[in-house]
Backbone as JSON, one array per atom type, in Angstrom:
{
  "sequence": "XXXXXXXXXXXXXXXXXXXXXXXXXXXXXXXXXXXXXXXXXXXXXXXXXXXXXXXXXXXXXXXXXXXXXXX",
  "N": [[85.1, 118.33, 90.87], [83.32, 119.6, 89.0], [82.15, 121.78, 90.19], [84.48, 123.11, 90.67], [85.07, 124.0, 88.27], [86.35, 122.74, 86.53], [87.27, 120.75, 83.51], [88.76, 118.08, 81.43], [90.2, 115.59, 79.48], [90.58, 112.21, 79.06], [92.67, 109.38, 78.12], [92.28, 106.3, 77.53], [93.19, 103.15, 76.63], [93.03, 99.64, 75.45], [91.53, 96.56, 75.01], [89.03, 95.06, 72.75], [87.42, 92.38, 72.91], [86.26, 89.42, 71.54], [83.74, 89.0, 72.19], [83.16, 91.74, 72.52], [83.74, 93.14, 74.36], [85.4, 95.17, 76.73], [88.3, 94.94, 77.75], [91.67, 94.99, 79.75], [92.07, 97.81, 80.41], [94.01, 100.63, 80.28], [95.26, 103.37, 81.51], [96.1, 105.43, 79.42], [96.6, 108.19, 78.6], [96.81, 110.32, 81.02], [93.86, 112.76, 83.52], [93.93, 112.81, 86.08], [92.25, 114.33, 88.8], [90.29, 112.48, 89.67], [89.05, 112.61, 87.27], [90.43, 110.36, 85.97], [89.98, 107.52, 86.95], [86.88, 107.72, 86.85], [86.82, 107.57, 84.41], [87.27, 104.91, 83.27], [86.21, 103.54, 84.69], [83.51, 104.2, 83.88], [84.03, 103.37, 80.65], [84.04, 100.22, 81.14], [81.79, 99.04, 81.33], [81.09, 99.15, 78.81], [80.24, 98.44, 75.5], [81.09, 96.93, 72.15], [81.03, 96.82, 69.22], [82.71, 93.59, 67.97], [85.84, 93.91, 65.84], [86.15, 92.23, 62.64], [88.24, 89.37, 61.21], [88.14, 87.81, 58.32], [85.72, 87.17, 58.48], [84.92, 86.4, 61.18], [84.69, 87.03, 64.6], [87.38, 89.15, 65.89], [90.11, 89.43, 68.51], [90.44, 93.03, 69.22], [92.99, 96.08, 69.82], [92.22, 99.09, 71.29], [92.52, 103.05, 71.13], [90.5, 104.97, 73.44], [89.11, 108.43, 73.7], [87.99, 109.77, 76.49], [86.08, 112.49, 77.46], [85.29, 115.08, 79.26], [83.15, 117.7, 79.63], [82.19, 120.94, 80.43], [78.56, 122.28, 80.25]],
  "CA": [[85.68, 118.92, 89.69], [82.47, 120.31, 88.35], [81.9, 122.67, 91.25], [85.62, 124.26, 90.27], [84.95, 124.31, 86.48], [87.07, 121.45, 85.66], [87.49, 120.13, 82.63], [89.62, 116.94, 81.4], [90.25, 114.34, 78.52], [91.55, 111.2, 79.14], [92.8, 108.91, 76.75], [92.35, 104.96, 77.36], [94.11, 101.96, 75.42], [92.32, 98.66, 75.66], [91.13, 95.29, 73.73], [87.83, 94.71, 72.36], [87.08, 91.12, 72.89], [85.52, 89.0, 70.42], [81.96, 89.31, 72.5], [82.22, 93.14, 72.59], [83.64, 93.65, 75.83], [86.41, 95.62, 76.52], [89.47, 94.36, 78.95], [93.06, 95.2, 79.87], [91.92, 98.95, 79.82], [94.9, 101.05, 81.07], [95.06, 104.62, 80.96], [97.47, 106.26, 78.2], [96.57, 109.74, 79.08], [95.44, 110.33, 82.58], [93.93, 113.88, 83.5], [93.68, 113.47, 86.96], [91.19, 115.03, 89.6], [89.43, 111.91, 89.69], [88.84, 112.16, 85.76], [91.14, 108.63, 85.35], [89.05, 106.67, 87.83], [85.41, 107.9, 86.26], [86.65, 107.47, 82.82], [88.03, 103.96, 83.38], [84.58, 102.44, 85.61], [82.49, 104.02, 82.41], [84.38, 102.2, 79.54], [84.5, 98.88, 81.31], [80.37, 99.08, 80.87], [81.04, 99.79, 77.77], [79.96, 97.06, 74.66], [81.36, 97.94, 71.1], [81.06, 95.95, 68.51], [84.02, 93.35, 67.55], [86.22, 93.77, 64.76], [86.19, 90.88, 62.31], [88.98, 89.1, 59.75], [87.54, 86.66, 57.34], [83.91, 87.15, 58.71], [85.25, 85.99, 62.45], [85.41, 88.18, 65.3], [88.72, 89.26, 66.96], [90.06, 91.15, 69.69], [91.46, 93.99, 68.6], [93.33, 97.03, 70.39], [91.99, 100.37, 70.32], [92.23, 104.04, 71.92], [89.39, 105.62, 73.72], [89.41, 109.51, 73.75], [87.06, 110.12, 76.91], [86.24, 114.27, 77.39], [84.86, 115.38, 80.25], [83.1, 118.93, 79.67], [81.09, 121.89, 81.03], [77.6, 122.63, 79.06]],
  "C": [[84.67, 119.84, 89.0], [82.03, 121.47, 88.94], [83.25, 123.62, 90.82], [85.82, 124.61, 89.09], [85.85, 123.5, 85.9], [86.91, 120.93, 84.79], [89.18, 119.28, 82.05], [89.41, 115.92, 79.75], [90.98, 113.72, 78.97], [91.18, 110.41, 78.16], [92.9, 107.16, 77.28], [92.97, 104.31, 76.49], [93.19, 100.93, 76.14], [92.41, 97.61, 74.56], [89.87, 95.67, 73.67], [87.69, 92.98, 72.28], [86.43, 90.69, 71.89], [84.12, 89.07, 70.82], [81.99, 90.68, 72.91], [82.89, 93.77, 73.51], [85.16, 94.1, 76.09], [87.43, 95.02, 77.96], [90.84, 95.0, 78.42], [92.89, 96.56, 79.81], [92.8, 99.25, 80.9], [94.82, 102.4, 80.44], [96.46, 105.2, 79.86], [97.48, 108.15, 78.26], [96.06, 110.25, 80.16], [95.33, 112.45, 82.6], [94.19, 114.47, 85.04], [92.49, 113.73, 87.7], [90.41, 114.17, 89.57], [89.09, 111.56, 88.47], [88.86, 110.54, 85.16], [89.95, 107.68, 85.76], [87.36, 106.77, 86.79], [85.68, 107.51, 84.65], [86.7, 105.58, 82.48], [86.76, 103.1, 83.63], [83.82, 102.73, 84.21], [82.92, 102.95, 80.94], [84.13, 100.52, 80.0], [82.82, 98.67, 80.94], [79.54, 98.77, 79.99], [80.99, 98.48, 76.84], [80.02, 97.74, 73.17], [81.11, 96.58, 70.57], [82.46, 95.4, 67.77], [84.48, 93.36, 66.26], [86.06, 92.56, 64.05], [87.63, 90.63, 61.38], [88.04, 87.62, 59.36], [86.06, 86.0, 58.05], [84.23, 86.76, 59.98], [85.78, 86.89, 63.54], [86.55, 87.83, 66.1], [89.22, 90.08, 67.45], [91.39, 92.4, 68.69], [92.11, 95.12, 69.94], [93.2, 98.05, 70.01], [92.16, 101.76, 71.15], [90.78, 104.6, 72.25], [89.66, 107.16, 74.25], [87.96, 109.98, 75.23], [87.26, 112.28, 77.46], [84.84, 114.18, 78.41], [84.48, 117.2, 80.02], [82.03, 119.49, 80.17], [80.32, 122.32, 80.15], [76.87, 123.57, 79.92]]
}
């Protein structure tokens, strides 16, 4: 893709687990050309910090906007 000047955003949906870690990630916007796949292996990697209610973490559901560009 980078060799043909490709550029892409894809858009993830997921949880955030209560230790950080993201699961159930499914794509909500795919771009394609391989984009989905690379965007998908990087988030799972990926360690956010969990939401809390009443000082206790919990999973939440969130979008991930990944962008793929030429510099």
């Amino acid at each position: 893709a980078k060799q043909q000047g490709k550029q892409a955003t894809v858009v993830l949906a997921l949880i955030v687990q209560t230790n950080g870690k993201p699961s159930t990630i499914v794509i909500a916007r795919p771009a394609g050309s391989g984009f989905d796949e690379q965007a998908l292996a990087t988030v799972a990697t990926w360690r956010f910090k969990p939401a809390t209610f009443n000082g206790q973490p919990v999973p939440v559901g969130i979008n991930v906007e990944v962008s793929f560009r030429l510099y």
